[in-house]
C-alpha positions in Angstrom: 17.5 24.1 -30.4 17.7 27.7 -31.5 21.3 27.6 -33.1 20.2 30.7 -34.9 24.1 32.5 -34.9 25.1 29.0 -37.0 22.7 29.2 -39.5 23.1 33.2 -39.9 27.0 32.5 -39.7 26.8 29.9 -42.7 24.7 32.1 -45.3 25.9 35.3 -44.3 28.9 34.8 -47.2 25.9 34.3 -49.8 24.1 37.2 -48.6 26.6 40.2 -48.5 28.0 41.2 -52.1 31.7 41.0 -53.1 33.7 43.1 -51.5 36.7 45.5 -53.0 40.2 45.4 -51.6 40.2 48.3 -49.4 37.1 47.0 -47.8 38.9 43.8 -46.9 41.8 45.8 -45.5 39.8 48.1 -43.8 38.2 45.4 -41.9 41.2 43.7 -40.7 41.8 46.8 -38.4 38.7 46.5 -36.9 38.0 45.7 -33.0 36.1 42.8 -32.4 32.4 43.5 -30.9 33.9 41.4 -27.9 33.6 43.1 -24.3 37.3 42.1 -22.9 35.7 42.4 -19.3 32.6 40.1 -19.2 34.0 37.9 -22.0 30.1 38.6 -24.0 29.8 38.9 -27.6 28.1 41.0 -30.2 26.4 38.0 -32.1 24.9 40.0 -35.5 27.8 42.1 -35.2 30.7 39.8 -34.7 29.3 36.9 -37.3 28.5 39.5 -40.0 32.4 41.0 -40.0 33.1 36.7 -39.1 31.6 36.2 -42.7 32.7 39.2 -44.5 36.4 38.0 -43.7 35.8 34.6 -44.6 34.4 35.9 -48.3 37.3 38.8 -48.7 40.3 35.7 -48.0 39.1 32.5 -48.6 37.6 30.4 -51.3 34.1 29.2 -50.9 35.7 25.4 -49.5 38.2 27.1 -47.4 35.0 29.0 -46.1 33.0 25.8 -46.0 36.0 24.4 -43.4 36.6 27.4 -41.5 33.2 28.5 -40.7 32.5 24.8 -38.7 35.3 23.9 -35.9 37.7 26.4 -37.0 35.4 29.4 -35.3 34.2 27.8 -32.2 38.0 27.2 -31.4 38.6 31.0 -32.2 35.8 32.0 -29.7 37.1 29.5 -27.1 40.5 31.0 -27.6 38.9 34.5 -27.9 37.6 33.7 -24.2 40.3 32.0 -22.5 43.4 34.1 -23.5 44.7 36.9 -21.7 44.9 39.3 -24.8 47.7 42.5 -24.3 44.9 44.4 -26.7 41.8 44.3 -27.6 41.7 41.7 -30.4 40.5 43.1 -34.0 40.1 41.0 -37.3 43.1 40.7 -38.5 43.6 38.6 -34.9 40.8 36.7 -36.2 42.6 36.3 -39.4 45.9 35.2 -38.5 44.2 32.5 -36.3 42.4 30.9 -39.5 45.3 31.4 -41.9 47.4 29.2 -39.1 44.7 26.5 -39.2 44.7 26.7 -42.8 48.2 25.7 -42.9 47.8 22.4 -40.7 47.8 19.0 -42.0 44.2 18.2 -40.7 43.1 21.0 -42.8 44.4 20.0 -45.5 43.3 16.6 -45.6 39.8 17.6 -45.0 40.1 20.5 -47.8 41.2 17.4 -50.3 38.5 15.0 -48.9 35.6 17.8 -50.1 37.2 18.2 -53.2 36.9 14.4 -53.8 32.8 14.8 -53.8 32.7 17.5 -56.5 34.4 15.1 -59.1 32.0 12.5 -57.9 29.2 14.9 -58.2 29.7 15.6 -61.6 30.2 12.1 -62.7 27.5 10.7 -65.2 26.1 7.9 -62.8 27.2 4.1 -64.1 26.3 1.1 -62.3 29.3 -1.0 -64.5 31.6 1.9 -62.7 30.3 1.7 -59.5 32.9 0.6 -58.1 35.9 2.5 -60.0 33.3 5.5 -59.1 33.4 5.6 -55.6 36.8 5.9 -55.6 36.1 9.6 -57.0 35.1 10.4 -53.3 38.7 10.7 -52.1 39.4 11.7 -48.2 35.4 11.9 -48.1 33.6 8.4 -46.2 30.2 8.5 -46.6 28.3 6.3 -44.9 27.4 2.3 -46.2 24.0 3.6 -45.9 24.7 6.3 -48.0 26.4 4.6 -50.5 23.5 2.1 -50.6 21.1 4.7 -51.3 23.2 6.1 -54.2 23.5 2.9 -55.7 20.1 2.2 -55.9 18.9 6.0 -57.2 22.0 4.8 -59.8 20.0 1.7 -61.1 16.7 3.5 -61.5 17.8 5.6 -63.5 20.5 4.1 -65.1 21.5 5.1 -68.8 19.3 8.7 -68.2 22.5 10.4 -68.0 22.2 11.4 -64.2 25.3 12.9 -62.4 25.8 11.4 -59.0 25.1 14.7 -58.1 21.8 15.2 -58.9 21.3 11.6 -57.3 22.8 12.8 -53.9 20.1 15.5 -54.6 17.4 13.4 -55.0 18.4 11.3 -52.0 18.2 14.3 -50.0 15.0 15.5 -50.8 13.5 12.0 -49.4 15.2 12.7 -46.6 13.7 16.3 -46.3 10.5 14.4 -46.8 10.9 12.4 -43.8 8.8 13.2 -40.1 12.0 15.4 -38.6 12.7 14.2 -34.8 10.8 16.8 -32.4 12.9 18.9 -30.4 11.8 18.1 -26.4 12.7 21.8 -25.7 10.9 23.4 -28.8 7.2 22.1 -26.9 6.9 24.9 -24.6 8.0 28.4 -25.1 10.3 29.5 -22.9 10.5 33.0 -23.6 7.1 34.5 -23.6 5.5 37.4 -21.7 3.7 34.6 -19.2 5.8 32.7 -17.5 6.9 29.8 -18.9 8.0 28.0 -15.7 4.4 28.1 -14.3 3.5 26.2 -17.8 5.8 24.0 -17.5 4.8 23.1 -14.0 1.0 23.0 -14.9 2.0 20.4 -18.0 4.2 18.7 -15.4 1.6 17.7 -13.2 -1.4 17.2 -16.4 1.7 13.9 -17.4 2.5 13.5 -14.1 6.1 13.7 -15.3 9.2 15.7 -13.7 9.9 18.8 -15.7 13.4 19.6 -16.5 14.6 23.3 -16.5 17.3 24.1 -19.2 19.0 27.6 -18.0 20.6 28.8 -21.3 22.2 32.0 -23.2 22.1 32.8 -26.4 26.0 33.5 -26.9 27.1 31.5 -24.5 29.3 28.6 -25.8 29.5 26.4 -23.6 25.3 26.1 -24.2 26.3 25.6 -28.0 28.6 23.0 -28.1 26.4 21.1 -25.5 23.1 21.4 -27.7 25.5 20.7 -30.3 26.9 17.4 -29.2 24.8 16.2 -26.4 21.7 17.6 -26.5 20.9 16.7 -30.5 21.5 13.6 -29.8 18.3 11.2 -31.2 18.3 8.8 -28.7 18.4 11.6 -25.5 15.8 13.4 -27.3 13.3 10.8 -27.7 14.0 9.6 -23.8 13.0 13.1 -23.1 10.3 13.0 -24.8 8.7 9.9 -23.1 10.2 11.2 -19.4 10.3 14.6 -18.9 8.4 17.6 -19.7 11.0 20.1 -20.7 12.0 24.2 -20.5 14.4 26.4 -22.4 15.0 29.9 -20.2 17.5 31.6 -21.8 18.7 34.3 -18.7 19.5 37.1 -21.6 16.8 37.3 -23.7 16.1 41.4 -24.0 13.0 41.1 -24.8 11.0 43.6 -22.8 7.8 42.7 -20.3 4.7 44.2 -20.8 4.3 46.4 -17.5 1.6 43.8 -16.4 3.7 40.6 -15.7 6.9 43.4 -14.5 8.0 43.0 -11.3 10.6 45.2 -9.1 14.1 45.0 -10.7 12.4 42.8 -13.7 11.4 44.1 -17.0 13.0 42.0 -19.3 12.2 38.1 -20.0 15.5 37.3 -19.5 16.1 39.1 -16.3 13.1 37.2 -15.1 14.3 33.9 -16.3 17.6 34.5 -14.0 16.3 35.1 -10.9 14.7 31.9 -11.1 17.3 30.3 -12.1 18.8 32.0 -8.5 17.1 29.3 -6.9 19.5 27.1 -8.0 23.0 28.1 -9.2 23.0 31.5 -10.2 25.5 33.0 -13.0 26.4 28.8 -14.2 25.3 28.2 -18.2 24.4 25.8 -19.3 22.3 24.6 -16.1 20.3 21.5 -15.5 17.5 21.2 -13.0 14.8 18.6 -12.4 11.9 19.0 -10.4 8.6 16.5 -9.3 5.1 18.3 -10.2 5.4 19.4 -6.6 8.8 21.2 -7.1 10.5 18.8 -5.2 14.0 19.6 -6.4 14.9 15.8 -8.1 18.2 17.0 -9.7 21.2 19.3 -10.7 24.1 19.6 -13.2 25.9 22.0 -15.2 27.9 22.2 -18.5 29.3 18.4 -19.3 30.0 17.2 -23.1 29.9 13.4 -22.1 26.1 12.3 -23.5 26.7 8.7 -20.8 26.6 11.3 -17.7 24.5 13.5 -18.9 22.1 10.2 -19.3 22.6 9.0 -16.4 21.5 12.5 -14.6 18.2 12.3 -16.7 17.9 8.9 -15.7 18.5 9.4 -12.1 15.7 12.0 -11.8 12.9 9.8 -13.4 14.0 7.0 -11.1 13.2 9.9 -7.8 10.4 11.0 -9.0 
């Protein structure tokens, strides 16, 4: 899934250089690049003054905490409230310094403190066990643990931190065949249509295809690729099922003046008025159709993976 705003959002604070006080105050009375009337965002814009806050009032775990569940929730909130002005930074500020007062915070701030002592531990296999507790609020998995404790007895008495063992665990992982995305097979946002390629690969498997109508800042289309969509199970079922399409309706980039039509010049625009068919103006939005277009399905924005499931499921058993 393109999640591109998350992973720019995360190394922004890396990327931009310390900043001095007046900076940081300056930027609290700054509007947020959020239109108050059609509830869109400024992605680079808004994430890049998102991270410079973050590095001018936090520490790098409070950062860590803040930049996960903490800002969804503020965009949510951003969307859904009837603001008396238009919100600036320093809205965006008091909203994290509340969270940072809660209880959950807190326990998950002492739970990721817990792995840096373990991390720095020489590894021991005679202290495994008084080791672990080192973790704290943090439960890795038994699988995890398993892994660790192994690395620990190969290389036990080298003088090893657990550290460098969770490192070394990780790169194995890295070195694993990563899952293929069902969406990432076809490109969705290219100067020939991609629906017509989808169709033609469609009826090549003879396999439904299903359309995925998407936005780039939309969040509803986040959290569902997020927690539905990622899922390993759905996504190999897709991949054995369906032949699948990304649109995303607000992609900007422009048509070369061969494949523009009347009113369309953009990929995006183009990608909506298919999507018109359907259920215009609805992201995220699900549709299934047979090789012959045969409409087999439709569903819209839904964070529970058994329905969503079910839907997929429905449309193979049509087609």
């Amino acid at each position: 899934m393109k999640t591109y705003f998350l992973l720019l959002f995360l190394f922004l604070p890396f990327l931009i250089l310390g900043q001095s006080d007046e900076e940081c105050a300056r930027l609290l009375d700054k509007p947020l690049a959020f239109d108050m009337d059609t509830k869109e965002w400024d992605q680079e814009l808004f994430l890049e003054d998102a991270a410079l806050l973050l590095q001018c009032y936090f520490d790098s775990l409070d950062q860590a905490i803040l930049s996960d569940k903490a800002f969804f929730n503020f965009l949510i909130l951003l969307s859904a409230r009837d603001w008396d002005h238009h919100p600036t930074n320093l809205d965006m500020l008091e909203y994290f310094q509340k969270v940072q007062r809660s209880k959950d915070f807190r326990d998950q701030r002492a739970g990721m403190e817990g792995p840096k002592t373990f991390g720095n531990t020489i590894s021991d296999t005679l202290d495994w066990e008084q080791d672990k507790l080192l973790i704290g609020g943090f439960q890795p998995s038994d699988a995890l643990l398993d892994s660790i404790y192994v690395l620990a007895v190969e290389y036990q008495g080298q003088g090893k931190t657990y550290g460098e063992l969770i490192d070394m665990y990780r790169l194995k992982v890295d070195a694993r065949p990563k899952p293929i995305d069902p969406f990432d097979l076809i490109d969705g946002n290219t100067q020939v249509f991609a629906y017509e390629e989808g169709l033609k690969k469609a009826r090549e498997e003879n396999k439904p295809l299903l359309i995925y109508f998407s936005g780039y800042a939309v969040i509803n289309c986040l959290k569902m690729e997020d927690q539905v969509l990622s899922d390993l199970e759905l996504q190999e079922y897709l991949l054995a099922h369906y032949v699948c399409l990304k649109l995303d309706v607000d992609d900007r980039t422009d048509l070369e003046p061969a494949f523009r039509t009347p009113g369309i010049r953009r990929v995006g625009q183009r990608n909506a008025e298919l999507q018109k068919r359907f259920q215009p103006g609805s992201l995220p939005y699900f549709v299934i159709l047979a090789p012959d277009e045969t409409t087999l399905g439709q569903t819209g924005y839904t964070l529970d993976l058994e329905a969503f499931m079910g839907f997929l499921e429905s449309g193979v058993d049509m087609d």
